[in-house]
C-alpha positions in Angstrom: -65.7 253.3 54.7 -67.0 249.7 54.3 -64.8 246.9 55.0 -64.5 243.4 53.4 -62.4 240.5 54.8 -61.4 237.8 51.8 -61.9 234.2 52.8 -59.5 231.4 51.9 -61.6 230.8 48.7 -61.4 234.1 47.5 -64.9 234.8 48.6 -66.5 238.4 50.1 -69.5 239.3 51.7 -70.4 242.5 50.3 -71.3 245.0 52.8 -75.1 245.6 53.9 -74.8 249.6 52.9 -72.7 248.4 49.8 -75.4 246.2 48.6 -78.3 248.9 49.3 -76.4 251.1 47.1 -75.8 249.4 44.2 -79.4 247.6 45.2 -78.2 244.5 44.9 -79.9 241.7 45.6 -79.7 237.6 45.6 -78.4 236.0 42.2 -77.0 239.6 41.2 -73.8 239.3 39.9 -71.4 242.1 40.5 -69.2 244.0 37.9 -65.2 244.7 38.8 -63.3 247.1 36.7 -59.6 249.4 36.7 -60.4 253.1 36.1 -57.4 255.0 34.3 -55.9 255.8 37.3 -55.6 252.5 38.4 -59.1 252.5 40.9 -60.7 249.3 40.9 -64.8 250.1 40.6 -67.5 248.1 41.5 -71.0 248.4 40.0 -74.4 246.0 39.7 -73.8 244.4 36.2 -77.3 244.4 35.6 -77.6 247.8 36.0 -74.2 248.6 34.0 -75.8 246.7 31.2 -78.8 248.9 31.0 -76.8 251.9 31.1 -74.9 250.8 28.4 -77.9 249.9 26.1 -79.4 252.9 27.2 -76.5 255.2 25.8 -76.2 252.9 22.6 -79.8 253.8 21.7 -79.4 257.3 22.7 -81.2 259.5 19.9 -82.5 256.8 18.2 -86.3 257.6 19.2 -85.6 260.9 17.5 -83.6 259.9 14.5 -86.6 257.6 13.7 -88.9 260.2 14.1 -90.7 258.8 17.5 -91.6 261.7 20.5 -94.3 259.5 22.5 -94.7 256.3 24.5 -97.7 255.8 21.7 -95.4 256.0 19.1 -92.4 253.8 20.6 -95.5 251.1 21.3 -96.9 251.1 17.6 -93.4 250.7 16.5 -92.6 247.5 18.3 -96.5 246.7 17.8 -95.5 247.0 14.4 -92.1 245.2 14.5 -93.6 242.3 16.5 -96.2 242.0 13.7 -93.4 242.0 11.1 -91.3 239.2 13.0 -94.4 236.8 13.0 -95.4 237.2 9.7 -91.7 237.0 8.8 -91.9 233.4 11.0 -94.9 232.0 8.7 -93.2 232.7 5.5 
């Protein structure tokens, strides 16, 4: 168990093993949220938001028809080529 004391601005140092865990570093900003059962959860936000963008996209590669790293980078090779001819119209 880690403990936390809260100073008179409502500040906390995070824990050293806390931050190795959720690898936070400097700058990082830090995600609070209730569970169901009324558990407050903390979590990097950083890495919550890639989580979350990773299971929007899930299945998307293979809806699209793309199996390979080559084909995901001729795909944005391809969209990136679309966007700047798109931007000299």
């Amino acid at each position: 168990m880690n403990l936390a004391k809260v100073s008179a601005r409502g500040q906390i140092t995070v824990p050293l093993e806390i931050r190795r865990m959720l690898k936070l570093k400097s700058g990082d900003k830090i995600l609070f949220f209730q569970t169901h059962g009324g558990e407050i959860v903390v979590s990097n936000a950083s890495t919550a938001a890639i989580q979350r963008a990773q299971e929007a996209f899930a299945g998307a590669a293979e809806d699209m028809g793309v199996h390979s790293e080559d084909e995901v980078q001729a795909l944005v090779d391809e969209l990136r080529c679309g966007v700047r001819y798109a931007d000299t119209d």
